[in-house]
N, C-alpha and C positions, 0 to 999 in steps of 0.2 A: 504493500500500500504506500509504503515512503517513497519508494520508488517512481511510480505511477504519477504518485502528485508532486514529483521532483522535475520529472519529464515534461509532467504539462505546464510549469513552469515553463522553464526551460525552453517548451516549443511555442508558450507565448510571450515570452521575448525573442526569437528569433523570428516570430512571426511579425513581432509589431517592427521588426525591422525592416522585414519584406514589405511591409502595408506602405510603410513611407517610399517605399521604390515605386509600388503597386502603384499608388495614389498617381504617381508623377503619370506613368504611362495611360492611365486611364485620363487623364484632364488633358493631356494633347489627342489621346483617340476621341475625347469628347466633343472635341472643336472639330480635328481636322480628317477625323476618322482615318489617321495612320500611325501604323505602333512607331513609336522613337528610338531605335535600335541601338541610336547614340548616347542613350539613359545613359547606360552603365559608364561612360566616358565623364559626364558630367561626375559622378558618385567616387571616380578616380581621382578629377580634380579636386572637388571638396579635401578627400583623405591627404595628396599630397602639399596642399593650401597651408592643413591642420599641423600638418609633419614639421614642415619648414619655418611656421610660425613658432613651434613650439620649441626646435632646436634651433635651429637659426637665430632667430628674434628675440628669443627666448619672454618670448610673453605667457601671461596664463591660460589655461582652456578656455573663457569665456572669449576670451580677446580672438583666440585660434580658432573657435570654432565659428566667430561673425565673420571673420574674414574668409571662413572656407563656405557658409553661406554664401554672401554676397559676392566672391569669386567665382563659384560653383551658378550661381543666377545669372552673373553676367557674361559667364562662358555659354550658356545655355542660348539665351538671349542675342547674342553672337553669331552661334551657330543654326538660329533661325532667320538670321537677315540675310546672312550670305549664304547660305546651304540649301534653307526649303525657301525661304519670301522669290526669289527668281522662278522658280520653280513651279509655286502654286499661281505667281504672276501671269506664267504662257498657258497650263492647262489646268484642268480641274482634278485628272485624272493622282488620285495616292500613290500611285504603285510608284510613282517615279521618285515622288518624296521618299517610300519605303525605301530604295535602291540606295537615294543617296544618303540614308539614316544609317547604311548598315556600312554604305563608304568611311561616314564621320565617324564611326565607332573605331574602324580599323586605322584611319589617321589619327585620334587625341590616342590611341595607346601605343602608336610607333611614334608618336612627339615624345610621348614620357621614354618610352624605350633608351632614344638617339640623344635626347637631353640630358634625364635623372638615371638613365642605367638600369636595366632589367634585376636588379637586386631586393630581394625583400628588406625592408625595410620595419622596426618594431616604432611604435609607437611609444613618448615613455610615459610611465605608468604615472597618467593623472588622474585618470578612471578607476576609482574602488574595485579591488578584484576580493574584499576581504567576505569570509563565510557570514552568511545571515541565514539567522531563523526565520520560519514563516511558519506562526502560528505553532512552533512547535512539531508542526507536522514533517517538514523537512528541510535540509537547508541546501541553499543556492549562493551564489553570489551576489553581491552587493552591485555589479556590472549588471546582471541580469534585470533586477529591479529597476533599475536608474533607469535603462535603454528602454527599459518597458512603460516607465514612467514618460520618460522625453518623450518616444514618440506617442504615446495616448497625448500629451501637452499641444505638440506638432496637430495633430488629427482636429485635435478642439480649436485650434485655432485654423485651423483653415476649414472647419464646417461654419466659423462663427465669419472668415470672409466672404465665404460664400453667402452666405444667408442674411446679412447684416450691412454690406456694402453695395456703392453703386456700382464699381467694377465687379461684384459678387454677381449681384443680377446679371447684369451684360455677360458674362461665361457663362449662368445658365441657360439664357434664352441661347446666347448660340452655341448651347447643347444639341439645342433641338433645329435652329436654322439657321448658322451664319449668315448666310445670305440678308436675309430678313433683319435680322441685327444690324447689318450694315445700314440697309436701309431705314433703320427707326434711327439713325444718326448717330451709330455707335462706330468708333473709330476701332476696325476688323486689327489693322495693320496693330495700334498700341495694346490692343485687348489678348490680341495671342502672345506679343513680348510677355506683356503680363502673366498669363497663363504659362510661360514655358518660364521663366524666370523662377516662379515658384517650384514647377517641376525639378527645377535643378536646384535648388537650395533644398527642399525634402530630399532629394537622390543625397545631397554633401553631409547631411543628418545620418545618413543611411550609411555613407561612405566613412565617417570617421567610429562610426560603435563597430562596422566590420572592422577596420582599420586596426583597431583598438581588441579587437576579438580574437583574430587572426593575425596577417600581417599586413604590407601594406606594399604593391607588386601594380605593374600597367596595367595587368590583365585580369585585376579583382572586379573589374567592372564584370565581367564574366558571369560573376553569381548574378546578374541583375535577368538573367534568364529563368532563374526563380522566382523572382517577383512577377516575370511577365507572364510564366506560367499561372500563378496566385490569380494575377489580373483577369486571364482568361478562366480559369475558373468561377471567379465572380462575377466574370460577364465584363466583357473591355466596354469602358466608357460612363461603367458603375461607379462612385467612388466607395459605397457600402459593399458591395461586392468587391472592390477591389480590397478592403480591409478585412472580409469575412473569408476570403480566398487566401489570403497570406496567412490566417491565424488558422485555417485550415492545412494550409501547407507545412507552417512551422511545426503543428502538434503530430501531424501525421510523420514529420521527418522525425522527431523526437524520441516520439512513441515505437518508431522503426527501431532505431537507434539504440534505446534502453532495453526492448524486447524482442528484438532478434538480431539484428548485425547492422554497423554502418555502412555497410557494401549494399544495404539494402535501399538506403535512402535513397537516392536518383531513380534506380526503379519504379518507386511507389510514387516519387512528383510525377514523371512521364506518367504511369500508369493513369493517374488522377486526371493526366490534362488529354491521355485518351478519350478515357472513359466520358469526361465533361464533355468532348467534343461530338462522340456517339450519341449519347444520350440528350445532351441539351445543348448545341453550339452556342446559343447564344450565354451561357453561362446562368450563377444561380439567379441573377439581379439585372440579368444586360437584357438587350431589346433588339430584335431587329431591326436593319436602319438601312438604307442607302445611299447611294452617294449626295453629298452637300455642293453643292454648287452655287 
């Protein structure tokens, strides 16, 4: 029984890590109905932002981790003016934005490559790694709690922009019609900065608790095919789906993990994002939808 409720821990903090990846990918499929394949690139930069503030600079985590935000936002933001805005300018058609999402993925991790050196790299320990109880019932990490903490913090604040803001509104109406938004005098062009800038500050969230978990490599962006798995499982374009899919994914990898082998886990995400696709493509939360024009 310690075990069991050690694991679900465990796989709900790994999951509320995914969620903030999750999230990102779902609020650009929400606009421009094309997955960002360059997520994980953005989630790179944040971690190596965080790295170099921290030795480098030598400032504290609060200080490292605004700047791997607002680096991580304004790289994203970047690579949507000169990569997709030309792009989506000549045709309507996604698949060409997809193509060149999976191009930017493969150029920000051969920059870090030829730049910072293919070496893993640790984090140094500013993030509590120390044992906590919970409840008595089992104990975990003091990492675990925190990341699970931040991003539920993360999640509340970007339901509270959505829902409470005038650029909140403007993303959800052109959830359902960009077009249409443009026309009731909403500015498309500053409304998707906005919307991808966010994405990449939740990915830089996501990149520095991996970072900090693990190590810190060009090609950590890699995991972000977790999240995008998660994302499809709760339906691309959901942001509740995209949360329910990651804290699905993380328990089930966990639960793999504690009872029966780690060799298991990647098995059981693919199997997951099968079976999702057999059974429900549109995922637990998503909707069918066509092209936005």
């Amino acid at each position: 029984m310690d075990t069991l409720f050690q694991q679900i821990i465990n796989g709900l903090s790994i999951g509320s890590v995914y969620a903030l990846i999750a999230v990102g990918y779902s609020l650009v499929y929400s606009i421009l109905l094309f997955s960002n394949f360059a997520h994980g690139g953005f989630l790179v930069i944040g971690g190596y932002i965080c790295y170099y503030c921290l030795v480098k600079a030598n400032v504290n985590i609060w200080i490292a981790s605004l700047g791997a935000l607002v680096g991580a936002g304004i790289a994203a933001v970047l690579v949507e003016r000169f990569a997709y805005r030309p792009i989506r300018e000549r045709t309507s058609l996604t698949l060409y934005m997809l193509i060149a999402s999976m191009g930017m993925s493969i150029v920000i991790e051969n920059l870090f490559v030829v730049t910072v050196g293919g070496r893993y790299k640790a984090l140094p320990e500013v993030i509590p790694m120390t044992p906590v109880s919970v409840f008595g019932l089992a104990t975990t990490s003091a990492f675990d709690i925190l990341s699970l903490v931040t991003a539920v913090v993360f999640l509340i604040a970007l339901q509270l922009f959505l829902s409470k803001t005038k650029w909140g509104l403007a993303i959800r109406a052109a959830s359902y019609n960009l077009r249409i938004t443009g026309l009731m005098g909403v500015n498309v062009n500053r409304l998707i900065a906005i919307v991808f800038f966010v994405a990449g500050m939740l990915a830089a969230v996501g990149g520095i608790f991996l970072s900090a978990r693990y190590t810190l490599f060009p090609q950590l962006g890699g995991i972000t095919t977790k999240a995008f798995v998660a994302a499809v499982i709760g339906g691309l374009g959901s942001l509740p789906g995209a949360v329910v899919g990651s804290l699905i994914l993380g328990l089930a990898e966990m639960l793999t993990t504690g009872f029966l082998s780690s060799q298991f886990r990647d098995l059981i995400v693919f199997f997951l994002l099968i079976a999702t696709l057999i059974v429900r493509p549109s995922g637990l939360f998503g909707r069918s939808v066509g092209e936005k024009v």
